[in-house]
FIKOLZA-1660 file (N, C-alpha, C; in steps of 0.1 Angstrom, whole numbers, plus 5000, padded with zeros to 4 digits):
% residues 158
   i   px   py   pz ch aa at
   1 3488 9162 0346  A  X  N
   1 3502 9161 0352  A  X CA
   1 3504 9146 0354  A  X  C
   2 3517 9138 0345  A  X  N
   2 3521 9125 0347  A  X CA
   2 3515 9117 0367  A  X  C
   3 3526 9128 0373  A  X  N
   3 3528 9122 0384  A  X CA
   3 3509 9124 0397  A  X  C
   4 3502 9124 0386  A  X  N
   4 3486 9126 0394  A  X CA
   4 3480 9115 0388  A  X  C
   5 3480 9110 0383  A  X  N
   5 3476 9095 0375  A  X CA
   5 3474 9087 0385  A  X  C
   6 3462 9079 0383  A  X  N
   6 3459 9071 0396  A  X CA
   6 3454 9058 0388  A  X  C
   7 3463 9049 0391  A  X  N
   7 3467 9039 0384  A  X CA
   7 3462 9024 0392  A  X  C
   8 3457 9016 0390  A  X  N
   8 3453 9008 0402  A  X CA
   8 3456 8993 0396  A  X  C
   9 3464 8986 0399  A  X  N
   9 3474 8975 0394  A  X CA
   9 3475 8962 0406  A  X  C
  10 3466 8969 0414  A  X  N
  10 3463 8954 0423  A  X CA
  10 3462 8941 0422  A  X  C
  11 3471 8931 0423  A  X  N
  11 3470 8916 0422  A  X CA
  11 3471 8908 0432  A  X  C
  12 3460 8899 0437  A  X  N
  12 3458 8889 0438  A  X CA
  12 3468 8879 0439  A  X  C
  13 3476 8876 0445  A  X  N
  13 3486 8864 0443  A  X CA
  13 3486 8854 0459  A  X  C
  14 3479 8839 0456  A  X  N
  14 3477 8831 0466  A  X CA
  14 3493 8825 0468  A  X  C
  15 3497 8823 0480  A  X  N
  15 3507 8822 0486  A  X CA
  15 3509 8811 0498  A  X  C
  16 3515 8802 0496  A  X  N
  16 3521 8789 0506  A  X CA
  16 3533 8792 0512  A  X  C
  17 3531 8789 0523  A  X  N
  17 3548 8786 0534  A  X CA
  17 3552 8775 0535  A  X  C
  18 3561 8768 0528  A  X  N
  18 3562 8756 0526  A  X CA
  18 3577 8749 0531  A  X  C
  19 3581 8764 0540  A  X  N
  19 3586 8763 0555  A  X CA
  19 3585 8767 0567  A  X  C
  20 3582 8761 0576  A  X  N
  20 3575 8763 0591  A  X CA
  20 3588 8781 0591  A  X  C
  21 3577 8792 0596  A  X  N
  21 3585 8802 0603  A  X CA
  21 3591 8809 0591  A  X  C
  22 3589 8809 0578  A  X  N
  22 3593 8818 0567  A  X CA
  22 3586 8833 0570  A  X  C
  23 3591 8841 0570  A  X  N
  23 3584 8853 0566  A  X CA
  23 3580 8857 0555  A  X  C
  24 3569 8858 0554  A  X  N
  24 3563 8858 0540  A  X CA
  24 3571 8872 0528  A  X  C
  25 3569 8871 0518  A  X  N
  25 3574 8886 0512  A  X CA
  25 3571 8897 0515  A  X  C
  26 3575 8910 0512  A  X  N
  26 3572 8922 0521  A  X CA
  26 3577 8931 0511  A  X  C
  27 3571 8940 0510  A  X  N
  27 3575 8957 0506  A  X CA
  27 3579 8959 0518  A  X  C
  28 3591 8966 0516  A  X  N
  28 3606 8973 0527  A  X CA
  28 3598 8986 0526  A  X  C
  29 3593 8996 0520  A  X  N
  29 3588 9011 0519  A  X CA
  29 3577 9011 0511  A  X  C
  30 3573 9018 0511  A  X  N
  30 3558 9028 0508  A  X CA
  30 3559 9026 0490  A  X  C
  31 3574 9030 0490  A  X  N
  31 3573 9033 0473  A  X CA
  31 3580 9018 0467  A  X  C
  32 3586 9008 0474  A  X  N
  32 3592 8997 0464  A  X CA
  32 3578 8991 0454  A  X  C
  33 3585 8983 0446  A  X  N
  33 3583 8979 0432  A  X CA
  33 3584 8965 0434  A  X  C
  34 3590 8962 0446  A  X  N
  34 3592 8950 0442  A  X CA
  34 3591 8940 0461  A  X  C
  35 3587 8932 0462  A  X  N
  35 3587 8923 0475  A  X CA
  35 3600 8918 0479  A  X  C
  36 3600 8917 0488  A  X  N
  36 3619 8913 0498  A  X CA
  36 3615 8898 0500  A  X  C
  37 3622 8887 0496  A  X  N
  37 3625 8878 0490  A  X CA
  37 3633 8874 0505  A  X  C
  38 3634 8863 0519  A  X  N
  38 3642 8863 0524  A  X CA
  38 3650 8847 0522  A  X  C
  39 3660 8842 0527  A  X  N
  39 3672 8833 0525  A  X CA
  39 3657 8823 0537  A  X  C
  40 3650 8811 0532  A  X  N
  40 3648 8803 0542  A  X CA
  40 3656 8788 0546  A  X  C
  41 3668 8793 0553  A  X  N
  41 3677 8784 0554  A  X CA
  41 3675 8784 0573  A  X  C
  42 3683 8772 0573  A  X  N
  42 3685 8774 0594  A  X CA
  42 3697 8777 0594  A  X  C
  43 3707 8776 0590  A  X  N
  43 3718 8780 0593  A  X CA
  43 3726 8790 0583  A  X  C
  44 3738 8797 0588  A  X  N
  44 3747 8803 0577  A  X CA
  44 3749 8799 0567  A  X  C
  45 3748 8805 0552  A  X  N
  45 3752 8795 0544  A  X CA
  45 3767 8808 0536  A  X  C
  46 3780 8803 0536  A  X  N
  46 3787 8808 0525  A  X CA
  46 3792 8806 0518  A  X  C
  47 3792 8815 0508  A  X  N
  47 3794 8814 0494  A  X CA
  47 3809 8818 0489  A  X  C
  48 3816 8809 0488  A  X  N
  48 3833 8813 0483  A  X CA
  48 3830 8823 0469  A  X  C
  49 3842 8828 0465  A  X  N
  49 3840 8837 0456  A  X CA
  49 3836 8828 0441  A  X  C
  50 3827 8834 0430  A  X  N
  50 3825 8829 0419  A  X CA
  50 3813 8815 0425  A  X  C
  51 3809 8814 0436  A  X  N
  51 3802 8800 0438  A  X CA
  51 3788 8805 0433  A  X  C
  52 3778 8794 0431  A  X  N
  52 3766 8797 0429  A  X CA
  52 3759 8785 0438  A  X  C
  53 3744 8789 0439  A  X  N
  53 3737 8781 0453  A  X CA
  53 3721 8788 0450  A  X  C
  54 3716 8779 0448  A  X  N
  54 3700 8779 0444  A  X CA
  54 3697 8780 0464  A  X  C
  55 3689 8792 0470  A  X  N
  55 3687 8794 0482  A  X CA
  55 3671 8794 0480  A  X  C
  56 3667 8784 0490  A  X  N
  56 3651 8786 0494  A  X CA
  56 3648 8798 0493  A  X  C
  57 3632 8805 0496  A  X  N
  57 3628 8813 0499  A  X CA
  57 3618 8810 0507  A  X  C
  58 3613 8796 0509  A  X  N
  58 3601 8790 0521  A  X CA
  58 3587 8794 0515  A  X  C
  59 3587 8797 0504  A  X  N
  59 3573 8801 0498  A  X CA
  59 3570 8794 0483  A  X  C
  60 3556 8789 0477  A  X  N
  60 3549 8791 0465  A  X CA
  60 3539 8801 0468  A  X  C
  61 3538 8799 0447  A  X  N
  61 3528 8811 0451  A  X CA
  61 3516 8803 0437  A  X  C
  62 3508 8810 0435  A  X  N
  62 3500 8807 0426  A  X CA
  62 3492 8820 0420  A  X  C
  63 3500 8822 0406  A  X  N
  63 3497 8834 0398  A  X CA
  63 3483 8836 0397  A  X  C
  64 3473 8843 0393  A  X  N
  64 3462 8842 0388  A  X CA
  64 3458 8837 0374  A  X  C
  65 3467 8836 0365  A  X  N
  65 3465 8832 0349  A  X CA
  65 3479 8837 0342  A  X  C
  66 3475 8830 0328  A  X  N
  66 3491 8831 0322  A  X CA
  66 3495 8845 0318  A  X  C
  67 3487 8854 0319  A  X  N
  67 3488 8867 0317  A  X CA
  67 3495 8879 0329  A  X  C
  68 3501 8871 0339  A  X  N
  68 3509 8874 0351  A  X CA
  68 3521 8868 0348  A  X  C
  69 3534 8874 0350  A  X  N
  69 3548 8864 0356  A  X CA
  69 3552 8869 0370  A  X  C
  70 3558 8866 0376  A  X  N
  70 3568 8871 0390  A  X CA
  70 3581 8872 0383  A  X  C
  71 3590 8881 0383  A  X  N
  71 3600 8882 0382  A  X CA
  71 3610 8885 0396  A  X  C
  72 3619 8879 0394  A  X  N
  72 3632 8876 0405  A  X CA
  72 3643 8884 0403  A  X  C
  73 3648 8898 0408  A  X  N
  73 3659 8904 0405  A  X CA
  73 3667 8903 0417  A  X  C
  74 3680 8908 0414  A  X  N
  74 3688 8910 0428  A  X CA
  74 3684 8920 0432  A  X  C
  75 3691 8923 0446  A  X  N
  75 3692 8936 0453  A  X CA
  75 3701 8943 0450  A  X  C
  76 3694 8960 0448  A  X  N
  76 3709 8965 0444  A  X CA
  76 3717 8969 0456  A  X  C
  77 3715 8971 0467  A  X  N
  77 3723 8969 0476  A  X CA
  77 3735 8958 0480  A  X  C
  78 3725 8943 0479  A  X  N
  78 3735 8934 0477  A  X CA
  78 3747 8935 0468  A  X  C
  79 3740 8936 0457  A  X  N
  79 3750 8938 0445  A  X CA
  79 3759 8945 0444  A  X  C
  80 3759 8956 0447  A  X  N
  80 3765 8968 0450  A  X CA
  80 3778 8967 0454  A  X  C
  81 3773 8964 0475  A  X  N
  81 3782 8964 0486  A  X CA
  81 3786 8951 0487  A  X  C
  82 3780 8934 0483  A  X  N
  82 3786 8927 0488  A  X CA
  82 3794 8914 0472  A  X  C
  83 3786 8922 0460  A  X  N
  83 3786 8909 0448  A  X CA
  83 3780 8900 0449  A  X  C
  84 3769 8901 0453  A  X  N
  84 3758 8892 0455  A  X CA
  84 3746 8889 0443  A  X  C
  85 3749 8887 0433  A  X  N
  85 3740 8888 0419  A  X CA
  85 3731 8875 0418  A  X  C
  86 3723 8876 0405  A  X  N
  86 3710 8863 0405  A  X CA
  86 3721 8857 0394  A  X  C
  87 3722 8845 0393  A  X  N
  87 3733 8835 0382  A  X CA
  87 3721 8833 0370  A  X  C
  88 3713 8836 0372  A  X  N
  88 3703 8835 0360  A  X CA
  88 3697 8846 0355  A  X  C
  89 3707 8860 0360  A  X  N
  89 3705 8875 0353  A  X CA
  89 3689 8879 0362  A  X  C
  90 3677 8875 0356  A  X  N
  90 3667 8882 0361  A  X CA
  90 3656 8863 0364  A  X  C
  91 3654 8857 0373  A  X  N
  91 3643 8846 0379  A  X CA
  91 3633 8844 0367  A  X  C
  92 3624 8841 0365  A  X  N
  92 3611 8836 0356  A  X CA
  92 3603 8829 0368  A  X  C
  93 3590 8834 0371  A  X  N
  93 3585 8824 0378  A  X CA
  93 3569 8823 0372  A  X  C
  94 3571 8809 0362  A  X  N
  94 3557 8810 0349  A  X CA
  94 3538 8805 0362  A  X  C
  95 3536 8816 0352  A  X  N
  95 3521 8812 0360  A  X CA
  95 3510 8797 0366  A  X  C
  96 3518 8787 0359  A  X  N
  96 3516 8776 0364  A  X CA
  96 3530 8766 0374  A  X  C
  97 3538 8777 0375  A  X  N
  97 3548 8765 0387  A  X CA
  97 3544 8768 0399  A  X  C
  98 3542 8756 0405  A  X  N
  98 3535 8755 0416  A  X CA
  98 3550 8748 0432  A  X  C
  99 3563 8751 0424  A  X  N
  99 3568 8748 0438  A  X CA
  99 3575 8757 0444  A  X  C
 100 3585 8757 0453  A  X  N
 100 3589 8766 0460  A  X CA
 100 3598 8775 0452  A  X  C
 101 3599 8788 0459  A  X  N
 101 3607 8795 0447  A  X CA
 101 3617 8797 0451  A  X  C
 102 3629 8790 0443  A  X  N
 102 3644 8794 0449  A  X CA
 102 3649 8808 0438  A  X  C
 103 3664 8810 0448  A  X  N
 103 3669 8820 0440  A  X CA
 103 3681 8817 0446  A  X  C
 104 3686 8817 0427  A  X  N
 104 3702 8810 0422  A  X CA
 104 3710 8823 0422  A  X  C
 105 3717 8827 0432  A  X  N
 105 3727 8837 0434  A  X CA
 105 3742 8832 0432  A  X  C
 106 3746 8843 0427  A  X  N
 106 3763 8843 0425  A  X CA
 106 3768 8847 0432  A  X  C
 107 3780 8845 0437  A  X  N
 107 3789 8856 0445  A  X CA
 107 3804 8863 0434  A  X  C
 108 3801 8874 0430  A  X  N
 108 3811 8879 0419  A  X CA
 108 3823 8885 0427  A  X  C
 109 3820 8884 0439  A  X  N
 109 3832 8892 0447  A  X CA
 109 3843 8882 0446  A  X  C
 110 3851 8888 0450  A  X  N
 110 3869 8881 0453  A  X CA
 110 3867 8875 0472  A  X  C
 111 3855 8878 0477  A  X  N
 111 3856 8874 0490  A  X CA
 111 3843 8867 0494  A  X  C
 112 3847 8855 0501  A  X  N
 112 3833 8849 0507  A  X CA
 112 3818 8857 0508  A  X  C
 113 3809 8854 0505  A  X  N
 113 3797 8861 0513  A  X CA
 113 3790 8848 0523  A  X  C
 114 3783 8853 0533  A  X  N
 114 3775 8847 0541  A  X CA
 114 3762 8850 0542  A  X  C
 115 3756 8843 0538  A  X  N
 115 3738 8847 0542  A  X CA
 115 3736 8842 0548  A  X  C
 116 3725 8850 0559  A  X  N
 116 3720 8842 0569  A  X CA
 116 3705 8838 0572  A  X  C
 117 3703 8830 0581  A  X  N
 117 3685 8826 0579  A  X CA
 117 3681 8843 0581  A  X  C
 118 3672 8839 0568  A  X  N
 118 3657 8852 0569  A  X CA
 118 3669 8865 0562  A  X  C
 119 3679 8864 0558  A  X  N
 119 3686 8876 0553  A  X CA
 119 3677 8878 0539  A  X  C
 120 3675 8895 0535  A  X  N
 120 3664 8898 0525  A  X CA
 120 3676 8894 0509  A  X  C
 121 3674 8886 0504  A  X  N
 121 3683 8878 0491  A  X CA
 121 3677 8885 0480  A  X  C
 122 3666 8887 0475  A  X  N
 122 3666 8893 0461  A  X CA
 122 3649 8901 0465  A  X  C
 123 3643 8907 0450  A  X  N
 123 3629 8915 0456  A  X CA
 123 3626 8908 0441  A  X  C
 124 3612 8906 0443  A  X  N
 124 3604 8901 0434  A  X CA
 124 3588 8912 0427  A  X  C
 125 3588 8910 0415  A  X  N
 125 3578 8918 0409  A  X CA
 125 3569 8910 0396  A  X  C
 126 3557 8913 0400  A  X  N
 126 3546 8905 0388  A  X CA
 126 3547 8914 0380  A  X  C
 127 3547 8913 0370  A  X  N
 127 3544 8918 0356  A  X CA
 127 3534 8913 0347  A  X  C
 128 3527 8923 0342  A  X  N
 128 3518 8917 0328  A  X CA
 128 3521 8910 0319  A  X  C
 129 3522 8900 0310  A  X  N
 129 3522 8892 0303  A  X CA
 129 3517 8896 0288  A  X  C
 130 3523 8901 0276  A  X  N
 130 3514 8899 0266  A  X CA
 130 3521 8885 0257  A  X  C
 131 3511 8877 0257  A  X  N
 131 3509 8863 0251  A  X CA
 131 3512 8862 0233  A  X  C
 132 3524 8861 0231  A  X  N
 132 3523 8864 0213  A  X CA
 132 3518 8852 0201  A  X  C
 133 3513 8858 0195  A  X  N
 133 3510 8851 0182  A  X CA
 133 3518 8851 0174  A  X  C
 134 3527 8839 0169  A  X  N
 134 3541 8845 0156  A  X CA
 134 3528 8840 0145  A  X  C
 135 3536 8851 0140  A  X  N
 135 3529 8852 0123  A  X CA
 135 3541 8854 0114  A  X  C
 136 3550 8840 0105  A  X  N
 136 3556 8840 0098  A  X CA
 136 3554 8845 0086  A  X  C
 137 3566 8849 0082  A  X  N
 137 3564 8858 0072  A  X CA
 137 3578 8857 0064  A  X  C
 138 3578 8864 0051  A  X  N
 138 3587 8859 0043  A  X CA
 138 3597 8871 0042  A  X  C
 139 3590 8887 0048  A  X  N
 139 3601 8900 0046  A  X CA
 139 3593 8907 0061  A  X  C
 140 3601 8911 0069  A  X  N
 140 3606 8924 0074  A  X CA
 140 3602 8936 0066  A  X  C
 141 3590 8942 0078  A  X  N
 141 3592 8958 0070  A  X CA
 141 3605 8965 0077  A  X  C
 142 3614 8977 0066  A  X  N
 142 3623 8980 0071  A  X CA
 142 3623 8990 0080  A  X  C
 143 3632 8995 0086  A  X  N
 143 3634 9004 0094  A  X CA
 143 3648 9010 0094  A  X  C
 144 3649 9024 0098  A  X  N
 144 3662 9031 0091  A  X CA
 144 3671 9021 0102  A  X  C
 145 3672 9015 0115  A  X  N
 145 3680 9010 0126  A  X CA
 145 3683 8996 0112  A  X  C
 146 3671 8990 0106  A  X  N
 146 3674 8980 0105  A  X CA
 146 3678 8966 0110  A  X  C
 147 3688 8961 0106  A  X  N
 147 3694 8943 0112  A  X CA
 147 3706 8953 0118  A  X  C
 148 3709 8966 0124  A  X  N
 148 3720 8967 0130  A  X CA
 148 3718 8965 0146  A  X  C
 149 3731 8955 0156  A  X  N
 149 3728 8950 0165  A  X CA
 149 3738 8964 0174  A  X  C
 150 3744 8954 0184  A  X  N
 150 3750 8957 0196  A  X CA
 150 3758 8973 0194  A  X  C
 151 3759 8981 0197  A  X  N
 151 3767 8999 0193  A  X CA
 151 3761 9004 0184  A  X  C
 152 3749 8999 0171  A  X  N
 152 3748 9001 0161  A  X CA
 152 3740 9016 0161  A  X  C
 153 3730 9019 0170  A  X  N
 153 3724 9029 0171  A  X CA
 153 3734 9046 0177  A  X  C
 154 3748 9040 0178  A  X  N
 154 3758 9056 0181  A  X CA
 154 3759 9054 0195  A  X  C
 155 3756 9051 0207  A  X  N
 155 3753 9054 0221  A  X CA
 155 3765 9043 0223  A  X  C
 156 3773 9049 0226  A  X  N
 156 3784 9043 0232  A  X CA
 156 3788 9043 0249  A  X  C
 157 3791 9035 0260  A  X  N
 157 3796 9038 0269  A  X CA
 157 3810 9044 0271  A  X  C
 158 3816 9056 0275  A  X  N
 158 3828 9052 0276  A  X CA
 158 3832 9059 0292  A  X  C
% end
């Protein structure tokens, strides 16, 4: 049975406060996926609509090898309820940067947001790495999809 799988994905990730009184990252429940990321600012900061703003988080980290990334998503709650999105779609944080980790949010709303010190701003997740070898080549084996791009496979939204 899928859901009896006992999977064990434990990582190692060394970690700096490289602001006095940051709260470090945190799993919010039992089951998240991903670490709560907070605003390490002192004061309010807000964001008129369409603004963008690279916000501390008070932390580095140091991956274990190039075969790890941290990835940076929004919250879907933020996003949701307030338009609070990442301006760089989904973070990259490569296994050798060694400084603090910000996170560049947008405000898509029609109305100010305000974050405040220690408010949870995005959740963060490592991922595996597979490291590729290009191997140029002169042809493509085909495939019935082919060079068809964006609608081409029938799955339309409407």
């Amino acid at each position: 049975m899928e859901g009896d799988r006992t999977l064990n994905h434990t990582l190692t990730v060394r970690i700096k406060r490289v602001r006095e009184g940051t709260p470090l990252p945190y799993y919010a429940s039992a089951g998240a996926a991903g670490l709560d990321l907070v605003a390490a600012i002192d004061e309010p900061l807000t964001l008129a609509p369409r603004a963008r703003h690279a916000v501390p988080t008070g932390i580095a980290l140091a991956l274990p090898g190039r075969d790890w990334v941290a990835l940076v998503f929004a919250r879907s709650g933020l996003a949701t309820r307030a338009g609070l999105a990442l301006a760089n779609g989904v973070g990259v944080i490569d296994s050798d940067y060694r400084g603090e980790v910000l996170v560049a949010v947008v405000n898509l709303s029609d109305e100010p947001i305000t974050i405040r010190p220690h408010d949870r701003i995005a959740q963060m997740l490592f991922v595996p790495v597979g490291v590729a070898r290009l191997l140029e080549v002169d042809e493509l084996d085909a495939t019935e999809r082919g060079a068809g791009g964006f609608g081409s496979t029938g799955v339309r939204a409407e």
